[in-house]
C-alpha positions in Angstrom: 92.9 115.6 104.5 96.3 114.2 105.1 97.4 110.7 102.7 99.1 108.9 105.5 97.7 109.5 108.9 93.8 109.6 107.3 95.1 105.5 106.1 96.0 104.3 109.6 92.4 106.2 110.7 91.1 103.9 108.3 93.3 101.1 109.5 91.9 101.5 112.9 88.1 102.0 112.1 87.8 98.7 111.1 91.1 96.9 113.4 90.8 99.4 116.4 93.6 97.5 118.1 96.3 97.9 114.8 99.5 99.2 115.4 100.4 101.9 112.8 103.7 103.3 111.9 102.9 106.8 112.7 105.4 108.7 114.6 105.0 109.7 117.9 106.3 112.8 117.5 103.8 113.6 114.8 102.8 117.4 116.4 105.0 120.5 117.1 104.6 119.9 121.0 106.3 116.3 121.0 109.0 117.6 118.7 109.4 120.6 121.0 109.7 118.6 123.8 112.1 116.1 122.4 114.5 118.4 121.1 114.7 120.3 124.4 115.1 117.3 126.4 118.1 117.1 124.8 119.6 119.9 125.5 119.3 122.6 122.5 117.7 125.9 122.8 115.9 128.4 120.8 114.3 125.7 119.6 112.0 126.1 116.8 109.2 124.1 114.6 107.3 124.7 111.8 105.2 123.0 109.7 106.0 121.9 105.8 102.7 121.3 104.2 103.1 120.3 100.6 99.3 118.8 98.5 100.0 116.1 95.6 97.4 116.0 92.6 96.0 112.6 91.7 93.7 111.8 88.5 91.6 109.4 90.4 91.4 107.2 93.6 93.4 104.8 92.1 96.4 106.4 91.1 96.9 107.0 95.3 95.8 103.5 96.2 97.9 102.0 93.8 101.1 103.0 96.1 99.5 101.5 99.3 98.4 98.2 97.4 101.7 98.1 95.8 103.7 97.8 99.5 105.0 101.5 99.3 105.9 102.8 102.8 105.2 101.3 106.2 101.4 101.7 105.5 102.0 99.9 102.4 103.7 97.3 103.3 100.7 96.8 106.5 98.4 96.6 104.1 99.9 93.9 101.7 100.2 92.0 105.6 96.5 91.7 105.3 93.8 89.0 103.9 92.3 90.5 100.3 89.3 91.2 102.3 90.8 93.4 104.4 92.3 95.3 101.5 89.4 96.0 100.2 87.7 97.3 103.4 90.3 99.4 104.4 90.2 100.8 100.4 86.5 101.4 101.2 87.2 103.1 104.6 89.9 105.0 103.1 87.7 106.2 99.7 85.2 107.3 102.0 87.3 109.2 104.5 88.6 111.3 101.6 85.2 112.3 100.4 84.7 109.9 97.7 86.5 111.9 94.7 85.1 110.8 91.5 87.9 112.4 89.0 90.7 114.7 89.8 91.7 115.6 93.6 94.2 116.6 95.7 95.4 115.5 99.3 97.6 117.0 101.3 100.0 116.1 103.6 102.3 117.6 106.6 105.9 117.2 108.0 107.4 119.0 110.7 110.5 120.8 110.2 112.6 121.6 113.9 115.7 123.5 114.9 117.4 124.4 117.8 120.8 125.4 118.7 123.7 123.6 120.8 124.3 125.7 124.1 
């Protein structure tokens, strides 16, 4: 599972026409592709994948409810009721943890050299 881009699928489950704050260069081909169509070469991408341990489903909602982040601060844009459907959406997405769990989450890393 992965914290930020399974929020704005929970986002859109319920608000299929939200606009999220994901990048659009969120996969190796996109960043590939930009960095190339600027001109560098032996261009390279990887991905960093790192996990965080939470004690419970609230410890990770607190950040979103607290405005942290684009995703955050989307979510504090929205009614109370929608908070709390999204939470729901969210909870479920991530398999419902009761307890301990741990989510992970990706970043591309990209190089390429100046010709």
């Amino acid at each position: 599972m992965k914290l930020l881009g399974t929020f704005w699928q929970s986002v859109r489950a319920l608000d299929p026409g939200a606009e999220s704050e994901m990048s659009p260069f969120g996969d190796r081909g996109h960043l590939d592709a930009l960095w190339r169509a600027q001109g560098l070469q032996e261009v390279e991408t990887e991905a960093l994948e790192v996990s965080s341990d939470y004690d419970d489903f609230d410890e990770l909602w607190s950040s979103f409810s607290r405005g942290v982040g684009p995703a955050g601060q989307h979510l504090l844009s929205l009614r109370p009721d929608q908070h709390e459907a999204i939470r729901a959406e969210y909870f479920a997405r991530i398999g419902e943890p009761s307890g301990s769990f741990e989510l992970s989450a990706r970043a591309w890393a990209v190089r390429g050299r100046v010709a």
